[in-house]
C-alpha positions as CSV (number, residue, x, y, z in Angstrom):
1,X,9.0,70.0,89.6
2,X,11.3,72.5,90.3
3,X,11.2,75.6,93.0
4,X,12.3,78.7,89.8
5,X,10.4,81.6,89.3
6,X,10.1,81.9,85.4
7,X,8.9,85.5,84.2
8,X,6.2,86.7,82.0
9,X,7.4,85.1,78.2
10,X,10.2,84.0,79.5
11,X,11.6,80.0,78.3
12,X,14.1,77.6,78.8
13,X,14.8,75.7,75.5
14,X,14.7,71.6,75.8
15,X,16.1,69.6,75.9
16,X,18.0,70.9,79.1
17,X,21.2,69.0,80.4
18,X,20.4,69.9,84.5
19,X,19.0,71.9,86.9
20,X,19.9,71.6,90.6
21,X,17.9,73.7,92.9
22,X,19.3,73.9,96.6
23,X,18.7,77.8,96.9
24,X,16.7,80.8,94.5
25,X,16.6,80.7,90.9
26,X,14.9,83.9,89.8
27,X,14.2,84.6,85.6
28,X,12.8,87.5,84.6
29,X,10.6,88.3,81.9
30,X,11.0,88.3,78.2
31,X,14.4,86.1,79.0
32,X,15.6,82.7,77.0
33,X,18.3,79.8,77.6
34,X,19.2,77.6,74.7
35,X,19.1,74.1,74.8
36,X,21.5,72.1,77.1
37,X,21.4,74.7,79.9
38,X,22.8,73.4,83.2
39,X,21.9,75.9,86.0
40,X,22.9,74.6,89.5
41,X,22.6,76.6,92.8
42,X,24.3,74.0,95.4
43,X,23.1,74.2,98.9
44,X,25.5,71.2,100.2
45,X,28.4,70.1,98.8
46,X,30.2,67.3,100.8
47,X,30.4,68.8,104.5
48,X,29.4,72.2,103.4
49,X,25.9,73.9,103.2
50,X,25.5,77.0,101.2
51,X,22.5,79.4,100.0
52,X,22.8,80.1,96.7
53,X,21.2,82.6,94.8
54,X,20.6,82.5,90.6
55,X,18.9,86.0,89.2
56,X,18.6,86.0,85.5
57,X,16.7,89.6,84.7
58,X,14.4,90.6,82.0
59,X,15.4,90.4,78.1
60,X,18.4,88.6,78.3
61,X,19.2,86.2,75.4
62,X,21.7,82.6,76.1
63,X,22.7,80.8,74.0
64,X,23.1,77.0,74.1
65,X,25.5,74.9,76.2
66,X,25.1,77.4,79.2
67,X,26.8,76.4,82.3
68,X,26.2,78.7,85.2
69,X,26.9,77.0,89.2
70,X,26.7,79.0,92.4
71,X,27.0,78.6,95.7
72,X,27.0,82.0,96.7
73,X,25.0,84.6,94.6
74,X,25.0,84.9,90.5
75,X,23.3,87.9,89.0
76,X,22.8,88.3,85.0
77,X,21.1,91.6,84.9
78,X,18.4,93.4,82.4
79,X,19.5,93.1,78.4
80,X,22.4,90.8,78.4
81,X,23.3,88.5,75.5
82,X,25.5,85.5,76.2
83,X,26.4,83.8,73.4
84,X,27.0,79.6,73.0
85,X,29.3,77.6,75.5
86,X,29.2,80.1,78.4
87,X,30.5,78.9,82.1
88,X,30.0,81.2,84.5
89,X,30.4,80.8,88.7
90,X,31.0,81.8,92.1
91,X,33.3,79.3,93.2
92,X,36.1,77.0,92.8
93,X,37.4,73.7,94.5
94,X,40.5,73.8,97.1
95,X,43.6,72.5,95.9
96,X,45.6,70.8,98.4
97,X,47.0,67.7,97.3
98,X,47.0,66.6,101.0
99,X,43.3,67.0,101.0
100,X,42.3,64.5,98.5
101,X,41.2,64.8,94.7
102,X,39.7,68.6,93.4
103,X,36.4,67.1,93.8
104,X,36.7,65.7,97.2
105,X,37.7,69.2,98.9
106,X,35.7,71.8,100.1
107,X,34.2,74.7,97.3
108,X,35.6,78.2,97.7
109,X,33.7,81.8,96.7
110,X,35.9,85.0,96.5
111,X,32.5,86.5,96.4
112,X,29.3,86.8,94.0
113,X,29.7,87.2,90.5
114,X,27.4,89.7,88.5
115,X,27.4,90.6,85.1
116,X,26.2,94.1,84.6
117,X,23.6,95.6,82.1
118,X,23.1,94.5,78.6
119,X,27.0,93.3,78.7
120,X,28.1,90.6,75.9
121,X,29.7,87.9,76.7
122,X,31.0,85.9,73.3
123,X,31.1,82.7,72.9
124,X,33.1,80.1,74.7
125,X,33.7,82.8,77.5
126,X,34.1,81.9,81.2
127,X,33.8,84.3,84.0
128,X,34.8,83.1,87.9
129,X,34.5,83.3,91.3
130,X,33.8,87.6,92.6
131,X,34.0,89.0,89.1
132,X,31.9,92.1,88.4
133,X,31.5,93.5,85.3
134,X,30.1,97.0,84.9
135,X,26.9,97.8,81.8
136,X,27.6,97.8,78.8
137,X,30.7,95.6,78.8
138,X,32.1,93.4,76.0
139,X,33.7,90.3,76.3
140,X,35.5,88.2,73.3
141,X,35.0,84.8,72.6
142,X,37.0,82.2,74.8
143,X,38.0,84.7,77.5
144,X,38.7,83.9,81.0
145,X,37.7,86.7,83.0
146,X,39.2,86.3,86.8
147,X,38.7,89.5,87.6
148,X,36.2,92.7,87.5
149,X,35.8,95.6,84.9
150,X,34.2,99.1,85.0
151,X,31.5,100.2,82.7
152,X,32.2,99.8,78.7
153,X,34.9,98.1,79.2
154,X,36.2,95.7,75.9
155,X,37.7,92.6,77.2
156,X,39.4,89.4,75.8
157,X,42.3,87.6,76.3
158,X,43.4,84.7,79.1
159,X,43.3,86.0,81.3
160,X,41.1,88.9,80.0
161,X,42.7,92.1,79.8
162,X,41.4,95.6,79.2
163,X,41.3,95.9,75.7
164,X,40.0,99.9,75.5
165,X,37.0,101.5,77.4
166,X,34.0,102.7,74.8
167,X,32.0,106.1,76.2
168,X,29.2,106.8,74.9
């Protein structure tokens, strides 16, 4: 049905809202996605051709209403916990009002987005287009994070701001 690679125990919850699989959807083991989950890795859009990659690694827990698009390369690594209502991507449409309606024009990547080890991202939370965020990171509920953090970093805010490093 479709072309992912599901790990050892690993589950998607149903019902699920979409999958769209124009590239490489990897889950690791021991991993679960609520219910509702739209995962889409976009290998055309309009005139365009991408080849997106989607890697979800092993024990990480999301929850429902997960909304996570690429056309470039997403990466969830080992021991994350997302809570409800997350959006995360690696793109965004153009802009130009000479070029039509947002969802006419060309998609846009300022680069892969990766979330690093067993980070939590709360709920509501949305993190864009070539944000990296170190292990061990914290992110507060309805954040927009537009841009990348180091290791145990705390974060909230619109946009999301350093709100104090933790070290352990």
């Amino acid at each position: 049905m479709y072309n992912i690679k599901f790990g050892n125990y690993s589950s998607i919850s149903i019902p699920y809202l979409k999958i769209v699989n124009n590239g490489k959807i990897i889950i690791g083991n021991n991993t679960t996605l609520g219910k509702h989950t739209w995962i889409a890795a976009y290998g055309a859009y309009a005139n365009q051709t991408f080849k997106p990659t989607i890697k979800i690694g092993d024990n990480v827990s999301i929850g429902n209403y997960l909304c996570l698009t690429a056309i470039d390369s997403i990466v969830i690594n080992n021991g994350c916990l997302l809570s409800e209502y997350v959006f995360i991507t690696d793109h965004f449409h153009g802009t130009d009002p000479n070029q039509g309606t947002p969802a006419s024009q060309n998609l846009y990547s300022k680069g892969s987005t990766e979330i690093g080890e067993n980070t939590f991202i709360g709920y509501r939370a949305t993190i864009l287009s070539g944000v990296k965020l170190g292990r061990h990171c914290v992110v507060g509920a309805h954040s927009v994070v537009n841009k990348s953090f180091p290791d145990y970093s705390v974060i909230a805010g619109v946009p999301a701001r350093l709100i104090k490093t933790q070290i352990y």
